[in-house]
N, C-alpha and C positions, 0 to 999 in steps of 0.2 A: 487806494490801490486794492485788488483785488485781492493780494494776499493775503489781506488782512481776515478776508472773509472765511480763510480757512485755517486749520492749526498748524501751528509751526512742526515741521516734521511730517507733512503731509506727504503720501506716496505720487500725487500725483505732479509733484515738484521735485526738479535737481537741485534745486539750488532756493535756501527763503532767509531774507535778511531784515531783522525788525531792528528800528529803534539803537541801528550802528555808528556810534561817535569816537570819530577817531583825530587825535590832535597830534603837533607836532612842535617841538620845544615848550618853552616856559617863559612863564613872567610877560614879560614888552613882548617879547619875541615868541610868546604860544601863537599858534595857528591852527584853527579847528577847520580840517581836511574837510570829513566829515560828520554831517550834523544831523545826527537821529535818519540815518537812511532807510529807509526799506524799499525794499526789491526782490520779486519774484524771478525766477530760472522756470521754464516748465523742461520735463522730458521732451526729449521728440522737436524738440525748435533748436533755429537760430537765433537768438537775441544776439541785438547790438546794442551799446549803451552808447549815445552820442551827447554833443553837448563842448561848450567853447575850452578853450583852453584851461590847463588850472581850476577847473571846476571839481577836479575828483573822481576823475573817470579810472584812472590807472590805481589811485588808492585804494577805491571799491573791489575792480581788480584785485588787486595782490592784499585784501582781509577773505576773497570770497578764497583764494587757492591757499588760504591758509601759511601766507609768507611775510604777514605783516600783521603784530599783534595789533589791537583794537582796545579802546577805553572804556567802552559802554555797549549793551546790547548783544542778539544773540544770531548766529552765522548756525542754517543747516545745509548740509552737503549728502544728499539723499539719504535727508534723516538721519545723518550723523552730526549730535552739533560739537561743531568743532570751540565753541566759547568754552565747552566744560572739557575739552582735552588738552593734556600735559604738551608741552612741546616738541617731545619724543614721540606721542601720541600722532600728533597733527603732522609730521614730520612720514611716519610710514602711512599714515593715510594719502598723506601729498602722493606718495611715491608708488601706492597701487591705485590710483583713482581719479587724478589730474594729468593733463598734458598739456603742456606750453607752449605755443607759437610766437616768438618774437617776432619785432618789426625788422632787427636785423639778423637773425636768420642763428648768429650764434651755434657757429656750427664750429670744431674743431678741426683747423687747416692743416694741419699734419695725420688726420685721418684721414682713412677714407670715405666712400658714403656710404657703406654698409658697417664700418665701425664706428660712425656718427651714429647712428641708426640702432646700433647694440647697444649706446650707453644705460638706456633706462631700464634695459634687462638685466646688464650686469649689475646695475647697482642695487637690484631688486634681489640678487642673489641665480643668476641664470650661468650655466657653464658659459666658455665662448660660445661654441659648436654650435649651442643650441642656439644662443642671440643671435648668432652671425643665420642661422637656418632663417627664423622668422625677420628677422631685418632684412633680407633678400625678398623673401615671401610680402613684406609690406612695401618696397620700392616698387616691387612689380604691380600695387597694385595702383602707386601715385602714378607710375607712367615711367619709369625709370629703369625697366628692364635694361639689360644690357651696361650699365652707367655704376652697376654696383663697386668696383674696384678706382674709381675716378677719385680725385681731388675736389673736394669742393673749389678750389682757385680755378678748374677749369668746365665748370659750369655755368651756365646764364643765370641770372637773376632770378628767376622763375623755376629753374630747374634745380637753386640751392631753395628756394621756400617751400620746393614737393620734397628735398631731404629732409628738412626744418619739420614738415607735414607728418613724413614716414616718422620720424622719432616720436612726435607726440602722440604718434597712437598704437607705436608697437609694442605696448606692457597694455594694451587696448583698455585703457582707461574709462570711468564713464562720463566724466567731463574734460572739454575742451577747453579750454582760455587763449586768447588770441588777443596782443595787444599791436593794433596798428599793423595786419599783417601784411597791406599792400600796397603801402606806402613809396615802397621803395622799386615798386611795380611798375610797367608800363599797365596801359588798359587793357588788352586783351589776357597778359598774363596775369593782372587780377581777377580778370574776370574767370578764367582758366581757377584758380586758388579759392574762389568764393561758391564756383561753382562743386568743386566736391568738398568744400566745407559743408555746405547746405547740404549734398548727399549722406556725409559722414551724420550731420544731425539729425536725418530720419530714420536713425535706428529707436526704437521706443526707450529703450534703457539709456540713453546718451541725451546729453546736451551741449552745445558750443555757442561760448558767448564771447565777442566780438565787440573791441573797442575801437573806433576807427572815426577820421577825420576825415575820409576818402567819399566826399558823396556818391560819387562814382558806382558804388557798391550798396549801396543804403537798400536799393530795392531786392537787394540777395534775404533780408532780415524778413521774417516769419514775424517776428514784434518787436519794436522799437523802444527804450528807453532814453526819455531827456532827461541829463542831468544839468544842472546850473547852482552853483556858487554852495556848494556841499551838498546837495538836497536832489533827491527824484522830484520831477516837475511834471512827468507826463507820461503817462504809455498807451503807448498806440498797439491797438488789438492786431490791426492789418501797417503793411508799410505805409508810412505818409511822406511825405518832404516835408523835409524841418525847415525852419527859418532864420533859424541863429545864426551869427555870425561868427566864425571862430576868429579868437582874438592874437 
């Protein structure tokens, strides 16, 4: 892989993972997730990491957001590595510097969607006033004008993943993570969700990386990661169609 050919901590990378081994239980019952992974993030792209079921896609996920300690190896997050930060450490870094898309949208049904929208500012330390200002100011800019006092229960599928969208980028973080975000999508409002993911990634200082079973979407990816059975197997410079089978 290519990242090898450069040093870890390199500026021209969001995200570089060498030699990541992460297991789960013990004895009969250990299960090695992942086995010595490495994997590049560049600024400025969309990566996707695809690859069959159970392979280790979401585990690589949530060590690269720094929500799942690791056994072996080292995790940088634009040159910050997070293998040598405390948990408190890796904890406020999550919290000015990542944004998370779920597949199901995990948005809070007793709010509203401009108070769905404020949580990563207040927890960041922002007054209301102010969150609620820039959570308005971010809806408007998923498409959601007008919609800010609504229910998530009374909006479409699509219109709760541009809420789900506005939250992960209103503390405007410089990485994105996105597990499976259009799944629960018809096709055109995937395509709607991939397509200003892709926009949101062409800022230089940002990256968004994207785990998804959805081929439907594969050719939204700027570069491609196969994973298979704990391991990186393959990166594709340009989009290609994969050939696996998910299991």
């Amino acid at each position: 892989m290519d990242n090898q050919q450069h040093k870890i901590g390199s500026n021209e990378y969001a995200v570089q993972v060498h030699g990541v081994i992460k297991s789960f239980g013990s004895g009969d019952a250990k299960t090695v997730a992942l086995k010595g992974v490495d994997f590049d993030a560049r600024q400025g792209e969309l990566l996707m990491i695809v690859g069959p079921s159970g392979c280790g896609k979401t585990t690589l996920l949530s060590v690269i957001a720094g929500t799942l300690a690791f056994d072996a190896g080292k995790v940088n997050v634009f040159g910050n590595p997070l293998h040598a930060m405390s948990k408190s450490e890796t904890t406020l870094f999550r919290g000015k510097n990542i944004g998370f898309i779920f597949q199901q949208f995990n948005l809070i049904p007793t709010l509203s969607c401009v108070e769905n929208v404020s949580v990563p500012l207040l927890i960041n330390g922002a007054t209301r006033a102010a969150a609620e200002k820039k959570a308005t100011e971010v809806l408007e800019v998923v498409g959601l004008k007008g919609r800010e006092n609504e229910r998530p229960t009374n909006l479409s599928g699509g219109q709760q993943q541009r809420v789900a969208i506005a939250r992960s980028l209103v503390h405007e973080p410089r990485l994105i993570i996105c597990d499976e975000p259009t799944s629960a999508l018809d096709k055109d409002n995937g395509a709607k969700i991939m397509e200003l993911l892709r926009e949101i990634a062409r800022a230089p200082d940002r990256c968004v990386i994207v785990v998804s079973h959805d081929n439907r979407i594969y050719h939204f990816a700027d570069r491609m990661t196969e994973m298979e059975d704990g391991k990186v197997q393959r990166v594709h410079e340009t989009y290609k169609p994969v050939n696996f089978k998910d299991q």
